[in-house]
gemmi code that builds the backbone of each chain (N, CA, C; Angstrom):
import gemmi

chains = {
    "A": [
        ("UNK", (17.865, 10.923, -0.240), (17.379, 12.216, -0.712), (15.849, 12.235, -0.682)),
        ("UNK", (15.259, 13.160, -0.229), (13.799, 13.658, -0.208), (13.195, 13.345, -1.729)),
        ("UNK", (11.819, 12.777, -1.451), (11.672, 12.867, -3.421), (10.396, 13.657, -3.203)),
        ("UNK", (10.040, 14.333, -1.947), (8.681, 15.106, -2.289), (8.926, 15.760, -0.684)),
        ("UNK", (9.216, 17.237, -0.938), (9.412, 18.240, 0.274), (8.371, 19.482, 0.190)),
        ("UNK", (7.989, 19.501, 1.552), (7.129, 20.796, 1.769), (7.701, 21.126, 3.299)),
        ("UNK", (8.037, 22.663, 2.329), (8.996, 23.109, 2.953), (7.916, 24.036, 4.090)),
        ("UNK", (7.123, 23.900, 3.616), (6.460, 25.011, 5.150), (5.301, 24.117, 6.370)),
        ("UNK", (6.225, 24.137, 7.303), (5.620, 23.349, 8.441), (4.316, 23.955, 8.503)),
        ("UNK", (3.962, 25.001, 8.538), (2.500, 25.554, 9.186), (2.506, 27.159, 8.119)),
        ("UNK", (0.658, 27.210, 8.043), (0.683, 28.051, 7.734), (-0.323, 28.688, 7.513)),
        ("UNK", (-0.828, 29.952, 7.788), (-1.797, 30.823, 7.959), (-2.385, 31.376, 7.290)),
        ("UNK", (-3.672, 31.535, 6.439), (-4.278, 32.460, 5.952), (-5.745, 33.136, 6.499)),
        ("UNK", (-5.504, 34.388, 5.932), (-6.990, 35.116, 5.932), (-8.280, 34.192, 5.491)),
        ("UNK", (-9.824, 33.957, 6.245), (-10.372, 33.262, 5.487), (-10.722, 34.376, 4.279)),
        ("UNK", (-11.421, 33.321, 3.051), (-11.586, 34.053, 2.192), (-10.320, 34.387, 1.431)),
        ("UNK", (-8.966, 34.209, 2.105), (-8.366, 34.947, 0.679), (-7.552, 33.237, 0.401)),
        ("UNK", (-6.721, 33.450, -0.906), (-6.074, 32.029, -1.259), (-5.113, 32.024, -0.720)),
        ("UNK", (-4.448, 30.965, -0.600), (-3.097, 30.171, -0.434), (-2.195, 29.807, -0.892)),
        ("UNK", (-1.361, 29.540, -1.134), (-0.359, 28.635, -1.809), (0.665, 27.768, -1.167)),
        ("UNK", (0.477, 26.651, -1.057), (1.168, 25.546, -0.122), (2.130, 24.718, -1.405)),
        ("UNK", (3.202, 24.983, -1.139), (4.624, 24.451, -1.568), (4.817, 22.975, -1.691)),
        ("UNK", (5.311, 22.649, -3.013), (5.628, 20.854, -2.864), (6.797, 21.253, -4.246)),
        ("UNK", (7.640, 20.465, -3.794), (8.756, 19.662, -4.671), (8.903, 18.667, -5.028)),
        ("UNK", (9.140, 17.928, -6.132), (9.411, 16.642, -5.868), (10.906, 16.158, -6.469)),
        ("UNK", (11.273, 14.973, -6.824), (12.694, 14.676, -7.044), (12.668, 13.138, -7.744)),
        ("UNK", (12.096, 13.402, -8.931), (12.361, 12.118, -9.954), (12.789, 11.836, -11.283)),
        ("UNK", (13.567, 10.308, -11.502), (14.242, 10.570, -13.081), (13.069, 9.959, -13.777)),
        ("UNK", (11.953, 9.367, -13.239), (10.702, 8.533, -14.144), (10.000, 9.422, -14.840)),
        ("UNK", (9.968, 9.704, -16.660), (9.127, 10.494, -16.908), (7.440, 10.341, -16.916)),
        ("UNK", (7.239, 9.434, -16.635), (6.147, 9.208, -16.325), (5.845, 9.319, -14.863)),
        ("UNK", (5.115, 10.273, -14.150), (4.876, 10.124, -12.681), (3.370, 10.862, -12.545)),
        ("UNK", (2.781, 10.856, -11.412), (1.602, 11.502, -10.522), (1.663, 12.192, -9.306)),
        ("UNK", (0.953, 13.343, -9.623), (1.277, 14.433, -8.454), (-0.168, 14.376, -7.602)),
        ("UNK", (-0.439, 14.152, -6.371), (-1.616, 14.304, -5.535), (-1.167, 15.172, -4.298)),
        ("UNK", (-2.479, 15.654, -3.904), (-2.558, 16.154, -2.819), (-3.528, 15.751, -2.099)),
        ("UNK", (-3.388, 15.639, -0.742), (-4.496, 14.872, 0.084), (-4.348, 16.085, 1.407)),
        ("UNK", (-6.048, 15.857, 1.767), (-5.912, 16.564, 3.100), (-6.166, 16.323, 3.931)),
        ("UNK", (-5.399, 16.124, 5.380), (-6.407, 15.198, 6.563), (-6.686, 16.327, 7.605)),
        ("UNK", (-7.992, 16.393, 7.911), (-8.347, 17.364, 9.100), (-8.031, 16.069, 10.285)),
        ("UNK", (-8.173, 16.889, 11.019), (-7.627, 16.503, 12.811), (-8.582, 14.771, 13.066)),
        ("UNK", (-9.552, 14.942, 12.415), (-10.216, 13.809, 12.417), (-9.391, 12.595, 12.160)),
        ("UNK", (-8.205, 13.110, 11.336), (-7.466, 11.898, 10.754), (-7.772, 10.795, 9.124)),
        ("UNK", (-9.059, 11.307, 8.329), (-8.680, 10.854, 7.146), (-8.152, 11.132, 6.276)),
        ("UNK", (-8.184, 10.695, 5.325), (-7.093, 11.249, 4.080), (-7.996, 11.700, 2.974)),
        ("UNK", (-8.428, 12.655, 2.559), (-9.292, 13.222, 1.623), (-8.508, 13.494, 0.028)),
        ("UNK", (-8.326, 12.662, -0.895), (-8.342, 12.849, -1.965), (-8.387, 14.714, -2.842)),
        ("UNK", (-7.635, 15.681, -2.833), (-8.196, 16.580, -3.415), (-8.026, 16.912, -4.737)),
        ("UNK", (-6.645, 16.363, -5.481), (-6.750, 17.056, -6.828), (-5.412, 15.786, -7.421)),
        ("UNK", (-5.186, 15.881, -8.534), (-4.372, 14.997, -9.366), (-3.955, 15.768, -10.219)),
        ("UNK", (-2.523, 15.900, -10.998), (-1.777, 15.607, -11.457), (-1.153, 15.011, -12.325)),
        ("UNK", (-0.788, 14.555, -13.435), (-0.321, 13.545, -14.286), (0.772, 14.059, -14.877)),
        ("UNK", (2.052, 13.519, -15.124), (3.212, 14.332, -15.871), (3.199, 14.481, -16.699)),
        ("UNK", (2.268, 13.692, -18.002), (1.761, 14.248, -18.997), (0.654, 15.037, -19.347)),
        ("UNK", (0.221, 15.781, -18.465), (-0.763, 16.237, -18.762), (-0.089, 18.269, -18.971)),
        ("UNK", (-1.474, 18.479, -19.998), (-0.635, 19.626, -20.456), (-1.014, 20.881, -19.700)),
        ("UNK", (-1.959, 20.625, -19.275), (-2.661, 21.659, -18.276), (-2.871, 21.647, -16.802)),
        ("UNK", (-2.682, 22.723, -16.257), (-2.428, 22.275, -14.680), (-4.168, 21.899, -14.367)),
        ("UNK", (-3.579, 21.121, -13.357), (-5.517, 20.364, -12.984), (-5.692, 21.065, -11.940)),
        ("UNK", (-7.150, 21.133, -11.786), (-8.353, 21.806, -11.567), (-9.562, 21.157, -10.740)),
        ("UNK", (-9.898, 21.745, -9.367), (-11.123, 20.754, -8.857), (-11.723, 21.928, -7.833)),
        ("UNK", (-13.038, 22.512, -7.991), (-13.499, 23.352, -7.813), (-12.380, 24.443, -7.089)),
        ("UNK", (-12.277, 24.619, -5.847), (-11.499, 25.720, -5.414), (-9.851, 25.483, -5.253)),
        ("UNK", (-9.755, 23.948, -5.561), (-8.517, 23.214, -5.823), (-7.667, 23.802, -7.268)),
        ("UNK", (-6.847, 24.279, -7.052), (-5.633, 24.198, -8.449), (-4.488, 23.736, -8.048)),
        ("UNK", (-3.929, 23.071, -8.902), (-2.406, 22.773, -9.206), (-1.288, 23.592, -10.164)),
        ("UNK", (-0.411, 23.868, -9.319), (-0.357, 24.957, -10.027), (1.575, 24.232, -10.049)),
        ("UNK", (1.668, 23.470, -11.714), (2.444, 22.310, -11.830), (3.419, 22.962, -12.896)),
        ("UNK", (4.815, 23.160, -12.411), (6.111, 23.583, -13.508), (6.991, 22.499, -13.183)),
        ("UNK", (6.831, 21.879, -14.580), (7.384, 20.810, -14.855), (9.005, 20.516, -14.245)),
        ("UNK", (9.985, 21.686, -15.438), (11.084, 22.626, -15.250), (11.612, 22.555, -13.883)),
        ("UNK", (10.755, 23.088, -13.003), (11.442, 23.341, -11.714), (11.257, 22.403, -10.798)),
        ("UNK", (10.356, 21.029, -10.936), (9.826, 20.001, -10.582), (9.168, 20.612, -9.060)),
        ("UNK", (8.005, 21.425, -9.598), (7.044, 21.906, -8.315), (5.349, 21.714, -8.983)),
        ("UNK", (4.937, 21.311, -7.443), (3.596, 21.166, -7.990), (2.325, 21.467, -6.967)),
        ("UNK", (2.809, 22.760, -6.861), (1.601, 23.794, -5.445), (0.525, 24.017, -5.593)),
        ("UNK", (-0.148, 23.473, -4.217), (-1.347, 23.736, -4.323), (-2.081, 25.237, -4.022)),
        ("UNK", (-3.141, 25.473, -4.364), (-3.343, 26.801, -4.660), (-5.098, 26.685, -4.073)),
        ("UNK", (-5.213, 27.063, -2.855), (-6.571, 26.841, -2.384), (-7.441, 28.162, -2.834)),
        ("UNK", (-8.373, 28.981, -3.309), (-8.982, 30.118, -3.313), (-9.838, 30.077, -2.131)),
        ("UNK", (-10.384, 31.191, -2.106), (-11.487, 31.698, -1.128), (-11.041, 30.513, 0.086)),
        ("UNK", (-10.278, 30.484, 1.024), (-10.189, 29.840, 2.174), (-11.497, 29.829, 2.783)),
        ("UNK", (-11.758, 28.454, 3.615), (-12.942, 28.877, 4.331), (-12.369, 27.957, 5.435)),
        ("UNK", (-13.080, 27.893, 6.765), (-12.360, 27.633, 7.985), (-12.671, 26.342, 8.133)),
        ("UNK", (-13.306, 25.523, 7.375), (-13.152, 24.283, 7.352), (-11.735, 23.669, 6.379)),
        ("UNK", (-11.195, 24.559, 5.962), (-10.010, 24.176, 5.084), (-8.800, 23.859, 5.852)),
        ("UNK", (-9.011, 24.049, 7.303), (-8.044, 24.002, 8.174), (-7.702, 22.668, 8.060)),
        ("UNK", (-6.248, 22.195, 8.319), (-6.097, 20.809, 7.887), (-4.453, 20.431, 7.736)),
        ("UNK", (-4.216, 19.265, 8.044), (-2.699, 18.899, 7.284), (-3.278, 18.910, 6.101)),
        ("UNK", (-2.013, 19.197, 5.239), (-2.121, 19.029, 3.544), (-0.824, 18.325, 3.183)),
        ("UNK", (-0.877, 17.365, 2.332), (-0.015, 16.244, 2.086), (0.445, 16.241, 0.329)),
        ("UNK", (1.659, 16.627, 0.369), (1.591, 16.466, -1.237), (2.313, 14.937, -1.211)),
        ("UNK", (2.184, 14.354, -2.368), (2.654, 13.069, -2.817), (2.759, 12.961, -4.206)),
        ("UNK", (3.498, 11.563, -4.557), (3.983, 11.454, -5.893), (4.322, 10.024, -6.039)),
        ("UNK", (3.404, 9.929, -6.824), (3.749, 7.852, -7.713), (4.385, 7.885, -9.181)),
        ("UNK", (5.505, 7.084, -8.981), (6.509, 6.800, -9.877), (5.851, 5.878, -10.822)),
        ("UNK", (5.761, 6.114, -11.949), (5.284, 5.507, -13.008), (3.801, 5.031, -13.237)),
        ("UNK", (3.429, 4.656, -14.127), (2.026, 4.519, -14.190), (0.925, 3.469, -13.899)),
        ("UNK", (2.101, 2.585, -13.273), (1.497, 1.241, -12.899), (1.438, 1.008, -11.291)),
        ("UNK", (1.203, 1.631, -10.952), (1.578, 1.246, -9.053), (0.611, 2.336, -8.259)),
        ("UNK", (0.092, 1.895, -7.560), (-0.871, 2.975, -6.326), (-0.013, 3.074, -4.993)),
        ("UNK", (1.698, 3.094, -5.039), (2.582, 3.488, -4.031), (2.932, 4.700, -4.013)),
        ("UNK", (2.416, 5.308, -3.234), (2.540, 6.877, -3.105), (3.842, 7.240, -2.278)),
        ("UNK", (4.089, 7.911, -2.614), (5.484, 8.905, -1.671), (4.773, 10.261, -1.212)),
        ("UNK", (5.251, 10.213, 0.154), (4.318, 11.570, 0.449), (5.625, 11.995, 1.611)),
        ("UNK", (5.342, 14.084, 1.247), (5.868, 14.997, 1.533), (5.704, 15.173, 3.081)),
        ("UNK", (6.352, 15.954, 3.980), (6.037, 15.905, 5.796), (4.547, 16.612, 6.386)),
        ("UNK", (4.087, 17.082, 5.135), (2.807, 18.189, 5.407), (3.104, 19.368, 5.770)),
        ("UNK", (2.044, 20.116, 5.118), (1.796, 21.426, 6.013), (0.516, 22.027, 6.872)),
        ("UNK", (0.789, 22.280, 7.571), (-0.379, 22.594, 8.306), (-0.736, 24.047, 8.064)),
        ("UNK", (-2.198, 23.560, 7.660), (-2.449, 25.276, 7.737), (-4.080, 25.470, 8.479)),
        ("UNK", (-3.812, 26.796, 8.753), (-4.884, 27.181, 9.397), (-5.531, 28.797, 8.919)),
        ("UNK", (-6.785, 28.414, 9.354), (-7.644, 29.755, 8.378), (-7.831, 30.196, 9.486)),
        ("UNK", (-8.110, 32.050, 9.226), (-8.281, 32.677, 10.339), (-9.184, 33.114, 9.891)),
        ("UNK", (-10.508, 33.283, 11.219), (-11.999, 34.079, 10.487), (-11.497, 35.683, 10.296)),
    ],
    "B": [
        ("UNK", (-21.672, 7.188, -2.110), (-20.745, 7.280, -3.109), (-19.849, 6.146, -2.455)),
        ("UNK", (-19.602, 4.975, -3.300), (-18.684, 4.002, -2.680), (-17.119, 4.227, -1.793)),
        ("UNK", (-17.085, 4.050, -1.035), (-15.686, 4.036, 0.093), (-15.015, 2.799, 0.797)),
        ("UNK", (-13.850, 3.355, 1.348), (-13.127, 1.783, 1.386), (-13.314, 1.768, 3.243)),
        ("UNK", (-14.096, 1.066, 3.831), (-14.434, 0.539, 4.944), (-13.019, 0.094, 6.033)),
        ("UNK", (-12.798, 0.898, 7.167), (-11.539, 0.054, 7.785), (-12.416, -0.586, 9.023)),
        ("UNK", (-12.048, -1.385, 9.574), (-11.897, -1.655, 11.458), (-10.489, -2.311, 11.852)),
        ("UNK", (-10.334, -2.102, 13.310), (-11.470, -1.262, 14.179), (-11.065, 0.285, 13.671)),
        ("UNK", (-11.789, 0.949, 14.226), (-11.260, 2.375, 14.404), (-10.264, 2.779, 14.987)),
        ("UNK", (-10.400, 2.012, 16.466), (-8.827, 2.103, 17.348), (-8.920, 0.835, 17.832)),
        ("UNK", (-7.739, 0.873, 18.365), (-7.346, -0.370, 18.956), (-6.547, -0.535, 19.980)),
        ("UNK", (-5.870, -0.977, 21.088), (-5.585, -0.696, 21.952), (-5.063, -2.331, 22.554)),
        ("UNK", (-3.723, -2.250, 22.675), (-2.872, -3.709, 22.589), (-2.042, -3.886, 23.277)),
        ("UNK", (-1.160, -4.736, 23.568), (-0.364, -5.195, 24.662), (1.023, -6.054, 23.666)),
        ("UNK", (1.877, -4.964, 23.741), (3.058, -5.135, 23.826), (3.582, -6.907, 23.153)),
        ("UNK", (3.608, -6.932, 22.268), (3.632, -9.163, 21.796), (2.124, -9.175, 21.471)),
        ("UNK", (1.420, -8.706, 21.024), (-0.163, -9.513, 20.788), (0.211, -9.156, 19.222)),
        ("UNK", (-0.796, -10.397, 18.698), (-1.025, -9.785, 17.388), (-2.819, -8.966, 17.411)),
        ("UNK", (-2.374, -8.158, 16.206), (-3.526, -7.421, 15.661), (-3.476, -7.597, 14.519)),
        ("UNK", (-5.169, -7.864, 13.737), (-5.711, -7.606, 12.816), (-6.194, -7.072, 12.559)),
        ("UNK", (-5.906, -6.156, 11.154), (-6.751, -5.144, 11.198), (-7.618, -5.212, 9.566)),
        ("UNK", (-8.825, -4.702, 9.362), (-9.196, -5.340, 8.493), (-9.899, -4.108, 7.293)),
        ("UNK", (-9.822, -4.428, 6.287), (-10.337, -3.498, 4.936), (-11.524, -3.711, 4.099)),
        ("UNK", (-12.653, -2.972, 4.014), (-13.025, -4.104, 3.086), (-12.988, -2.617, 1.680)),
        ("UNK", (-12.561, -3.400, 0.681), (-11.936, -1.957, -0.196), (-13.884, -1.731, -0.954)),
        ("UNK", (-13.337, -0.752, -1.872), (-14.180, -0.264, -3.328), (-14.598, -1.669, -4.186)),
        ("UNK", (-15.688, -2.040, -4.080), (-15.849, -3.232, -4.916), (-15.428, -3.919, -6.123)),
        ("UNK", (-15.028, -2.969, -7.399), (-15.021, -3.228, -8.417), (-13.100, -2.898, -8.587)),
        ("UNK", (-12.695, -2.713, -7.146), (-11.119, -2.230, -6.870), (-10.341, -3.522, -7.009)),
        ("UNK", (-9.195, -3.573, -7.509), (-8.212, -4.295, -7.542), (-7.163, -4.665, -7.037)),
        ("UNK", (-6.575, -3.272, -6.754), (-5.171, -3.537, -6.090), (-4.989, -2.773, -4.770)),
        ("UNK", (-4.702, -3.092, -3.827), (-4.788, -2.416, -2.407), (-3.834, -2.761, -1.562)),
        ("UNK", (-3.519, -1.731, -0.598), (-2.691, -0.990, -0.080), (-2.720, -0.998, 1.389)),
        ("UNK", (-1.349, -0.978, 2.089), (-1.628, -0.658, 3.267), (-0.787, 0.770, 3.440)),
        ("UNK", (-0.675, 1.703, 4.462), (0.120, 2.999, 4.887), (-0.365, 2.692, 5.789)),
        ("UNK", (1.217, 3.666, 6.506), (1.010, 3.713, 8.011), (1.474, 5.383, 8.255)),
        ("UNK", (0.618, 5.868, 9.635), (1.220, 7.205, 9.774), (1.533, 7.097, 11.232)),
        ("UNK", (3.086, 7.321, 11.764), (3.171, 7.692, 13.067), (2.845, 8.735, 13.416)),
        ("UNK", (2.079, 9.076, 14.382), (2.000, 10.332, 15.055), (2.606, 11.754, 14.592)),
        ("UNK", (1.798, 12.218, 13.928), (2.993, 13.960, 13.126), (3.842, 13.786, 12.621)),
        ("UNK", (4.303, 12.235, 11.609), (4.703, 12.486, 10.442), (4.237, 12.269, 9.542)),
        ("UNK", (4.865, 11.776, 8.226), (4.481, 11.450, 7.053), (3.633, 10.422, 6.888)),
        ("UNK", (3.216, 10.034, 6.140), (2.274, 8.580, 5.763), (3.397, 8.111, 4.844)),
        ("UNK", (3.385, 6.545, 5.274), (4.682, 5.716, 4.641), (3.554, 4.415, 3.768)),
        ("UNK", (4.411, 4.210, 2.812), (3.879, 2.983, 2.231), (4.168, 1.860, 2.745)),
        ("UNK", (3.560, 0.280, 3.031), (3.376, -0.547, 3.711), (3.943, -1.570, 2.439)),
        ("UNK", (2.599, -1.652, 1.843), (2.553, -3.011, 0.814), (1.781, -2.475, -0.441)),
        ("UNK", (1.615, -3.329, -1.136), (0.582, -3.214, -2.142), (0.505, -4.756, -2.448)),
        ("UNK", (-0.919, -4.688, -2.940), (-1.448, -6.116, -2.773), (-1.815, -6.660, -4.737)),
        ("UNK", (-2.038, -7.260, -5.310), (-2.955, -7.561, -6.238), (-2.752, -9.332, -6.847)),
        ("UNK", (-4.235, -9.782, -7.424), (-4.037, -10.649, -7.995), (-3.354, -11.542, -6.515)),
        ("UNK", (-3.818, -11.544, -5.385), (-4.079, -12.295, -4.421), (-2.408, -12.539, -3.806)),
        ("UNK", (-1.792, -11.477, -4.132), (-0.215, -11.538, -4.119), (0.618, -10.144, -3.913)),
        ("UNK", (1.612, -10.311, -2.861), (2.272, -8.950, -2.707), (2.704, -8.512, -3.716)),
        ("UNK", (2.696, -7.163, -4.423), (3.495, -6.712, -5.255), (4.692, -5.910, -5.128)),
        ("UNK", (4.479, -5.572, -4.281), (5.302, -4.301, -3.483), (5.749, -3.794, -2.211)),
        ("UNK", (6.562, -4.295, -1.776), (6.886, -4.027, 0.084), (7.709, -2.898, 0.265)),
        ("UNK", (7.655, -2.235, 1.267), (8.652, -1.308, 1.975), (9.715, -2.369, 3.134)),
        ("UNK", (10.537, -1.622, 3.226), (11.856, -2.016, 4.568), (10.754, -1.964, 5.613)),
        ("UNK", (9.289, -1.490, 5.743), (9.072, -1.413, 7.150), (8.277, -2.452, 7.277)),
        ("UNK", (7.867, -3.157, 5.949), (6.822, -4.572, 6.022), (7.832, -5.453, 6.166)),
        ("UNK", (8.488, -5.877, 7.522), (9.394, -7.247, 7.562), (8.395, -8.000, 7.986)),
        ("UNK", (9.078, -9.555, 8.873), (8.417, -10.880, 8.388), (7.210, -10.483, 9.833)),
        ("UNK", (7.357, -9.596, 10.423), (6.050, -9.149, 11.740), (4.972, -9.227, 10.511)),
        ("UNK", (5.096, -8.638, 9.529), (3.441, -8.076, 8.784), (3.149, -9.079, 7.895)),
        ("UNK", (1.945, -9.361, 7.736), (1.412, -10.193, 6.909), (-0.055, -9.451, 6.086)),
        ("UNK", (-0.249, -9.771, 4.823), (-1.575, -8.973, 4.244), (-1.911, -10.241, 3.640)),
        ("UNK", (-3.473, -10.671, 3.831), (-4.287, -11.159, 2.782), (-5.460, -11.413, 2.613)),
        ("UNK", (-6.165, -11.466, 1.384), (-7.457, -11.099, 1.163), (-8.468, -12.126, 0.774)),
        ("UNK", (-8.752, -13.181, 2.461), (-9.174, -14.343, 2.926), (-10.253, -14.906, 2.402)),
        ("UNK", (-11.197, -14.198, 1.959), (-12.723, -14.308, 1.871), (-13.302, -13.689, 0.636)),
        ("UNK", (-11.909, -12.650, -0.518), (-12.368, -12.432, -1.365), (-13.164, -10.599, -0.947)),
        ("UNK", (-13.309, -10.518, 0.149), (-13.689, -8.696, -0.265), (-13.206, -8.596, 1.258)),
        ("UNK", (-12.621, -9.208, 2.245), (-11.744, -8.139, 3.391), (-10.061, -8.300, 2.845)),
        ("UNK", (-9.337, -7.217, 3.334), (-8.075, -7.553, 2.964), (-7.255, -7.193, 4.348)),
        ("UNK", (-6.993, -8.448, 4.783), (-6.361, -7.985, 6.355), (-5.308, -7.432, 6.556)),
        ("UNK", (-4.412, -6.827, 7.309), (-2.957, -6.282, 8.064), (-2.514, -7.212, 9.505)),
        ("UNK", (-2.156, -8.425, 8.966), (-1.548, -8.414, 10.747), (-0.522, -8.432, 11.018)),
        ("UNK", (-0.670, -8.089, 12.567), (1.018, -8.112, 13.244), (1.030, -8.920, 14.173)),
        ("UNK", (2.071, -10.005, 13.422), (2.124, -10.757, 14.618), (2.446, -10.748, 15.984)),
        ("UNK", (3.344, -9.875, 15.952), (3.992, -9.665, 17.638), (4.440, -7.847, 17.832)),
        ("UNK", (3.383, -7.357, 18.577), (3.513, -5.644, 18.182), (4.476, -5.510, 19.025)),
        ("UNK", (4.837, -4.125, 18.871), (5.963, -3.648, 19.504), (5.302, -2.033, 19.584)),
        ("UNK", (6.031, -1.386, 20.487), (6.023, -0.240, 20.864), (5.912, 0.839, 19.513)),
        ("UNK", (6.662, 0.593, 18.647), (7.035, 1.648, 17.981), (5.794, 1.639, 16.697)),
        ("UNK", (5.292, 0.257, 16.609), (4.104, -0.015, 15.801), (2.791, 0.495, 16.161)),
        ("UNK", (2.674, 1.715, 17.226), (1.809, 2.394, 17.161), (1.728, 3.372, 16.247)),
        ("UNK", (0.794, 3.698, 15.722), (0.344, 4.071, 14.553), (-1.382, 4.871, 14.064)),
        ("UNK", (-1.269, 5.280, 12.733), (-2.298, 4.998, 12.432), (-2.279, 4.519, 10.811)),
        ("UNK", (-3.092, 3.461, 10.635), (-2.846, 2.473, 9.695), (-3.816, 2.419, 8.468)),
        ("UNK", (-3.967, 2.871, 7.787), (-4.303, 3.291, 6.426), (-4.629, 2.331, 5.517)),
        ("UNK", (-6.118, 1.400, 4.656), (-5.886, 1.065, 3.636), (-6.305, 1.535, 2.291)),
        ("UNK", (-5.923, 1.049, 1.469), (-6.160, 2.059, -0.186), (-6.690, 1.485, -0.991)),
        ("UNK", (-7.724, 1.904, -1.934), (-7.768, 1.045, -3.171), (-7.867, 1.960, -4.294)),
        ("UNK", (-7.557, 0.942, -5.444), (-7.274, 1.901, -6.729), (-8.071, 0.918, -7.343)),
        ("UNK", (-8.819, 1.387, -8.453), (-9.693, 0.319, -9.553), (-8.248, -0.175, -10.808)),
        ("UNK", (-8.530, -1.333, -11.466), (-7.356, -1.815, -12.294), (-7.962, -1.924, -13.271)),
        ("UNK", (-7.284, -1.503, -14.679), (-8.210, -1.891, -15.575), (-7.424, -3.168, -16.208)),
        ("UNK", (-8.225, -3.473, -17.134), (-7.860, -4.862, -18.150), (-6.302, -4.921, -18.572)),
        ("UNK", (-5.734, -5.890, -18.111), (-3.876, -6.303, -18.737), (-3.710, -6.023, -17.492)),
        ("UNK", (-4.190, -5.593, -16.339), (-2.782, -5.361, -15.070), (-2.541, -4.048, -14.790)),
        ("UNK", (-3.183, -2.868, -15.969), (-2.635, -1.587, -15.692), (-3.323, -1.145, -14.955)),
        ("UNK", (-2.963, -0.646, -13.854), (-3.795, 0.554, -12.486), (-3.895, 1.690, -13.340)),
        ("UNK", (-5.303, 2.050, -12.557), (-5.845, 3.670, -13.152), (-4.722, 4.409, -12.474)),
        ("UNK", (-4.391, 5.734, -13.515), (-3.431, 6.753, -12.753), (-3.882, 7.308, -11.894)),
        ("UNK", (-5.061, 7.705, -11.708), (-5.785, 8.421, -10.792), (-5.682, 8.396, -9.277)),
        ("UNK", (-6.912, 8.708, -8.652), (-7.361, 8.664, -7.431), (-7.068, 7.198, -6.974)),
        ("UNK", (-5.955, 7.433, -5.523), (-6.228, 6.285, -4.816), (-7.309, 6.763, -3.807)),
        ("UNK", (-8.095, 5.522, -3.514), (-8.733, 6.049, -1.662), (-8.662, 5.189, -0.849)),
        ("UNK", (-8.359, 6.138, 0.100), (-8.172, 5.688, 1.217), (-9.664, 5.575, 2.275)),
        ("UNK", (-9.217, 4.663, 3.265), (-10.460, 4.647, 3.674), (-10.291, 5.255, 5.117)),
        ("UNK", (-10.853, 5.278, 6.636), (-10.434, 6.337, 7.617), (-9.725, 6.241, 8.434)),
        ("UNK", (-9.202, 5.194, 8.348), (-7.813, 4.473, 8.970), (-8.174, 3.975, 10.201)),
        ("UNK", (-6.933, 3.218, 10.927), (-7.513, 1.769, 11.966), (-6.311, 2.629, 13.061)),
        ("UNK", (-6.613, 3.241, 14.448), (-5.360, 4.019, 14.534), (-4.722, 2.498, 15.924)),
        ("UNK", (-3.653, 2.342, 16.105), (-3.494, 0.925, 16.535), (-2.198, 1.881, 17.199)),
        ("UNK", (-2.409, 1.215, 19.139), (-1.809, 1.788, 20.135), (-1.267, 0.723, 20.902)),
        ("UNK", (-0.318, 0.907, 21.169), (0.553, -0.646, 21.353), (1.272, 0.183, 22.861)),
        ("UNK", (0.344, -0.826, 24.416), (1.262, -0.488, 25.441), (1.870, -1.226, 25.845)),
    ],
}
model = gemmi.Model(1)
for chain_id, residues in chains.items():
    chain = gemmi.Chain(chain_id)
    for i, (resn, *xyz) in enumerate(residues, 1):
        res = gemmi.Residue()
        res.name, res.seqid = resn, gemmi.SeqId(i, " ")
        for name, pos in zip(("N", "CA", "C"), xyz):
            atom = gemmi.Atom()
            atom.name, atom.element = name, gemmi.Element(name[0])
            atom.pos, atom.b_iso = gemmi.Position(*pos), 0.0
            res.add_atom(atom)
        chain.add_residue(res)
    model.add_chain(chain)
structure = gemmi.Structure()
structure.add_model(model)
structure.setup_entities()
């Protein structure tokens, strides 16, 4: 079984307007971590926002939100003001418990900004 | 702003060779990581390293892969005998550890990966 799906292969926005890129995940550990990483075509992995299952408020990193319901075990990212460098795979992932830097990561989505 | 250093960048191999590929992590980092990404899919977990000892393997680290961290600040990946399908691009990570063993929840980083082409 999948423990972290993004369900949209590719996907398009206006620059300037926001996004919302889809992640699920699928765990019985109540303790876990939600990340998102983004790799442009270059190929690194850019760190963008975190997650924690205890945390009470969805996290926040300048134009980055997480936008995290516990309930439905989703944890989407939410880009504002697109700009055309945002173009990029986007990778959601998820580490099981609080002791381990083994990530599980989702198939990506690709998205692309249009000027 | 400190980052985790890979080589080579690419690499380019022959079918039975081994490759090393090498890390040098976040200084004050502890526990580190290898991933691998084939070509347009996912990024898979490899290993995890700490305290000079595997902690953690995947089904895809069999007895081909070896990790260790020789000299105290590189932490190598090799393969002993590549194969076709071990083309890749190869990823290492570090996370800072704090005192008792516990890893920060936070940010892992990665550094820009070693992409390794096996003809």
């Amino acid at each position: 079984a999948q423990k972290i799906t993004q369900t949209q292969p590719g996907m398009f926005v206006q620059e300037k307007e926001a996004v919302t890129l889809d992640c699920t995940y699928d765990t019985s550990d109540p303790s876990y971590g939600l990340f998102w990483y983004k790799q442009p075509s270059s190929g690194e992995m850019i760190f963008l926002i975190y997650q924690g299952s205890y945390d009470q408020q969805n996290a926040t990193e300048g134009r980055y939100s997480l936008n995290f319901q516990k309930a439905r075990k989703s944890a989407n990212l939410v880009i504002s003001a697109s700009q055309l460098g945002d173009s990029a795979m986007y990778f959601c992932a998820m580490r099981e418990g609080r002791s381990t830097g083994k990530l599980i990561f989702g198939q990506g989505t690709t998205l692309q900004v249009k000027p | 702003e400190p980052e985790v250093t890979q080589t080579p960048s690419h690499q380019v191999t022959q079918m039975g060779q081994e490759v090393i590929l090498r890390c040098v992590p976040i200084s004050n980092h502890l526990y580190f990581y290898w991933y691998r990404q084939i070509l347009g899919q996912k990024v898979e977990f490899l290993v995890s390293f700490y305290n000079n000892e595997i902690s953690e393997k995947s089904e895809i680290f069999d007895d081909q892969f070896s990790v260790e961290r020789p000299d105290g600040s590189n932490f190598t990946l090799k393969i002993r005998s590549t194969k076709l399908e071990d083309s890749a691009m190869y990823f290492c990570a570090t996370t800072i550890g704090l005192a008792g063993g516990k890893s920060y929840t936070g940010e892992l980083f990665f550094g820009e990966g070693s992409r390794l082409t096996v003809l």
